[in-house]
Structures are given as structure tokens and as C-alpha cells.
N, C-alpha and C positions, 0 to 999 in steps of 0.2 A: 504494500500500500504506500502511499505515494505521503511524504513527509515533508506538507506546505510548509511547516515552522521551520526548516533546515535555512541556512546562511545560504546555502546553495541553491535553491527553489526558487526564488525572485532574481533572475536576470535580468539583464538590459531588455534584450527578445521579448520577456515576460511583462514587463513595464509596460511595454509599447504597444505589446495585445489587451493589455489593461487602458490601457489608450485608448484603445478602438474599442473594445465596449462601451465604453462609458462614452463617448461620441458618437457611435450610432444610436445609441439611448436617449441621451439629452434632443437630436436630432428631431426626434419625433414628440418630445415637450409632454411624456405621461406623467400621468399623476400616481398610479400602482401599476406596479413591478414585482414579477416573479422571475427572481434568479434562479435557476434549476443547476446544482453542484455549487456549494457555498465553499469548496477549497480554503484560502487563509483571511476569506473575505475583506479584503482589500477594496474591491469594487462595489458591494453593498454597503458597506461601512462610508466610503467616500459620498456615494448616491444620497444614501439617507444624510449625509450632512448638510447636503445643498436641499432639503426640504422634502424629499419624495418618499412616499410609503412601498416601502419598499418592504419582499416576505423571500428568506430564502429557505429553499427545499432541497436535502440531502440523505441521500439513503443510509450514511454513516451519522450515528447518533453524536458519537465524540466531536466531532464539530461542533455541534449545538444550533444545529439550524432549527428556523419559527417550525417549519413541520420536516419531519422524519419519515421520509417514505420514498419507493422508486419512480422513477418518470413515467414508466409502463400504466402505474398506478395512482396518481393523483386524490388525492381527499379535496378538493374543492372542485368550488361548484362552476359550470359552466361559464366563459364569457366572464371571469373573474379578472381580468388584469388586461391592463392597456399595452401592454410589451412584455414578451418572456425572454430573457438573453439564458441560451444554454453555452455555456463556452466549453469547450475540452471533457465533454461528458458523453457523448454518447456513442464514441469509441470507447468507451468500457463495457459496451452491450454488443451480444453479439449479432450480425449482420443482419439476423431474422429477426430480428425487434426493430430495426432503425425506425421502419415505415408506423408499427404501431406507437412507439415512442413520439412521432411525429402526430399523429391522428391526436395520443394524448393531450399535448402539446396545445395544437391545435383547437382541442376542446375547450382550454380554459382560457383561451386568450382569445380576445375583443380583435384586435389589430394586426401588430407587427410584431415580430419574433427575430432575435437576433440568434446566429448559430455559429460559434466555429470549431473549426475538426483537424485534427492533424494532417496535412498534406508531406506525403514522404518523397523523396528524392531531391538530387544538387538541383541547384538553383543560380544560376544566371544574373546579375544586379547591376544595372547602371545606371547612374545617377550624373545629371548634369547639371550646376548652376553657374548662369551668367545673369553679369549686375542688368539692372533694369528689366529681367525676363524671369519668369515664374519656372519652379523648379524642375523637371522633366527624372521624372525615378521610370524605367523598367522594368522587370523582373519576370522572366521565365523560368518556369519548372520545363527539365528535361526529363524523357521518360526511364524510368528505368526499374522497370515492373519486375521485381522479388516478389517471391510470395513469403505474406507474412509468416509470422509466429509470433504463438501466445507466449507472453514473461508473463502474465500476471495482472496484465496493466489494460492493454491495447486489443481490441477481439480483432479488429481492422482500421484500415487506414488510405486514406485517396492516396492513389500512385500506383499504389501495390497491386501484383497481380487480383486480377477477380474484384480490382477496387477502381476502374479509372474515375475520374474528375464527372465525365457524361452519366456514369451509371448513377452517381448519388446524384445530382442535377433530375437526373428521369426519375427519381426515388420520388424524393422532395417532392417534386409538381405535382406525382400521383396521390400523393398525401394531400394535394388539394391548398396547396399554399403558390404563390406566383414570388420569385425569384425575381428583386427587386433591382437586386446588385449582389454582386458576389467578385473577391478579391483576395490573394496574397498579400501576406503584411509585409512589406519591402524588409524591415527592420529585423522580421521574423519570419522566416518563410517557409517554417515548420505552420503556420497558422491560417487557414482559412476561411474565410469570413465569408457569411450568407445573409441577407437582409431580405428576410420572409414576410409575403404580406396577405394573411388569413382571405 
């Protein structure tokens, strides 16, 4: 199990995906928030400083999240929250639950849904700035489809054999949500971002 309190845990990478959530959240100006994996809650902690009711739900009780339960399975009631951000969670489930994980998801949330997921493989990054011009960042993922294996952690992962970029895209839609935008964190490119809109 994965040890958010370690000096090692919060990297730069990490930061900067903590960035993007919390950006694409504030984006859409809700009022209640369902964080889905409360991790070292960094980003719920931040949220609810700037005024938002925010509720997170984690299937690990030692965290102490507002409810204790799996994403599969939800205790609350329908149409319940204005935006759910799942970050780095549902690669712990395996492949056969994504789509229902999603339907969950899905159910409780009013609007927008933020998601992001591990993307595997080297990564490509150019960044250009000139004075008086706006910044110009790149970033391609090259393929190089492994197939996974389980540590303990990861059931799957975009890149990986049986995993491309299209297949969870075709997922998602079927779950009945529109892919709003979706992106690479330049910074982080282990992280992928999807911006779901119910």
C-alpha cells in the first residue's frame, strides 16, 4: 500500500498534478465536491480553505475520509455533487470494473467529473519560450506497449499492452459521459487528465 506520508511521495511531478486538479475544479466554480481516493489530502484540504464543501470518499479507513466505502459502491444519493475529481484511483480496480466504476461515478454527480490515470511509457517534451510570445510546451507519448503486471498497486495502465489511450476514451463515452478535454501533464507525464461532462 502506497505510503502518502513518506518525504518521498510529494514530488515536483506530484505538485503539479495537484495543480491540475485543483484548476480544473475551481474552472467550473462548484459549490460541493466529491473527491473519490482522499490519499494525503492535500487537495481537499486546500479546496475547502478557499470556501467549498467539499466530502472525501476512500475505501481505506486509516485515512479518515467523510465516508468509507469503494467507488463500485457509493452510499449517497443520486445527483449529489456539482464535480467529482477521481485522481490516481481507478487503476487500483481491475479492468472489469472501470466502466461500472464510471456508471457509479456518474450517478452521483450533477455535472463535471474530473479523472486522471496513469499513462505508461517515455515521453517526448519540448518547451519553447520567446519574450513577447506565449509559451509553446509539446509532449508526446511514444508507444511502447508491455504488458503489464500486478505489484500490488496498478491492475492496468494507458500505454500498456491491452491498454491503448483509444480503448479507455471508447470506455468512458460508453459510460455515457462526453470527453470534454483530455491531456498529458507536461510536468508529469506519468499523469493523465480527462475533463468528463455527465
Amino acid at each position: 500500500m502506497t505510503n502518502y506520508f513518506s518525504p518521498d511521495y510529494n514530488d515536483k511531478g506530484r505538485w503539479v498534478s495537484y495543480w491540475h486538479q485543483i484548476k480544473e475544479i475551481l474552472a467550473f466554480n462548484p459549490r460541493r465536491v466529491l473527491v473519490i481516493g482522499k490519499g494525503d489530502g492535500v487537495v481537499p484540504a486546500y479546496l475547502k480553505n478557499l470556501g467549498l464543501e467539499i466530502l472525501t470518499l476512500d475505501i481505506d479507513s486509516s485515512l479518515n475520509p467523510d465516508i468509507t466505502a469503494s467507488v463500485l459502491n457509493m452510499p449517497v444519493d443520486d445527483n449529489s455533487f456539482d464535480i467529482v475529481l477521481c485522481a490516481e484511483v481507478l487503476e487500483h480496480l481491475s479492468y472489469d470494473e472501470f466502466s461500472n466504476a464510471l456508471s457509479e461515478i456518474k450517478r452521483v454527480v450533477k455535472n463535471m467529473v474530473i479523472v486522471s490515470l496513469p499513462h505508461f511509457g517515455p515521453a517526448i517534451r519540448f518547451f519553447l519560450k520567446l519574450p513577447f510570445l506565449s509559451e509553446l510546451k509539446l509532449i508526446l507519448k511514444l508507444p511502447y506497449p508491455v504488458k503489464h503486471q500486478f505489484k500490488g498497486e496498478h491492475y492496468w495502465e494507458i500505454g500498456k499492452y491491452d491498454y491503448p489511450l483509444r480503448r479507455i476514451k471508447n470506455d468512458i463515452k460508453k459510460s455515457g459521459f462526453t470527453i470534454k478535454n483530455d491531456y498529458i501533464v507536461f510536468e508529469n507525464p506519468l499523469h493523465h487528465f480527462f475533463v468528463l461532462k455527465k
